[in-house]
C-alpha positions in Angstrom: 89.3 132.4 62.6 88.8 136.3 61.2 91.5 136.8 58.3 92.7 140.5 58.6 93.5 142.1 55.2 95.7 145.3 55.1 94.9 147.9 52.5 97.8 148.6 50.0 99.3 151.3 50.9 97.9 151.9 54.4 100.5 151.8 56.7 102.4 154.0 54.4 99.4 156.4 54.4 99.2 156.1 58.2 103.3 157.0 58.5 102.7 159.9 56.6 99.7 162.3 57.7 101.3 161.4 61.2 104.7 162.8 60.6 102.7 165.1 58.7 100.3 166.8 61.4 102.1 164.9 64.5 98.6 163.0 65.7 98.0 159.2 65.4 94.0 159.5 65.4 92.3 156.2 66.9 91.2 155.0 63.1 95.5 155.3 62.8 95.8 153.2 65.7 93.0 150.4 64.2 94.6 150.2 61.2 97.9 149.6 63.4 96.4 147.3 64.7 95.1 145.1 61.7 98.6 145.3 60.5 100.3 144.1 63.1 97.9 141.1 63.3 98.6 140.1 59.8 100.4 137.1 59.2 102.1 138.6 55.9 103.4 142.0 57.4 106.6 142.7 55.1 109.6 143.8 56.2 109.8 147.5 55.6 105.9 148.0 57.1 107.5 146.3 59.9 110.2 148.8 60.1 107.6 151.7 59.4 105.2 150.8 62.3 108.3 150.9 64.9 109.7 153.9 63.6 106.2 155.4 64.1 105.7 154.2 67.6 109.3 155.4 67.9 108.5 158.9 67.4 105.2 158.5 70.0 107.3 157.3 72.7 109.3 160.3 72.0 106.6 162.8 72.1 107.2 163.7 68.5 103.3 162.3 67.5 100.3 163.0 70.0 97.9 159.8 70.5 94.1 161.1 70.1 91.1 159.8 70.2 89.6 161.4 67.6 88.5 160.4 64.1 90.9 160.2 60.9 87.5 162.7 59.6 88.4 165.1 62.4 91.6 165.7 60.6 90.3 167.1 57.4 87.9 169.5 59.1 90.7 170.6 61.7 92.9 171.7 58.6 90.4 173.6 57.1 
């Protein structure tokens, strides 16, 4: 069986530039993904995640299929 291993401060990371720019770009949604298929989730990246899918369902943060790297040069 594959072990999945979050990076430390990821979710966080993710959590932020979405509220920040209001997309959840599909790298975002891998490294959803990862998380929530790790046995050792914690508690408050629990809570993070659902807030964040939370303000998806309510149209707060746009689901893209770009690129986390399409986010830098769109600032620019």
């Amino acid at each position: 069986m594959c072990h999945l291993q979050n990076l430390p401060g990821a979710i966080s990371e993710i959590v932020a530039s979405s509220a920040d720019d209001g997309i959840l770009t599909l790298t975002d949604r891998y490294g959803l993904m990862a998380a929530i298929l790790d046995e050792f989730l914690d508690k408050e990246e629990e809570e993070a995640i659902n807030r964040l899918l939370r303000r998806v369902v309510r149209g707060r943060i746009r689901v893209t299929d770009q690129i986390s790297g399409d986010r830098l040069s769109r600032r620019s």
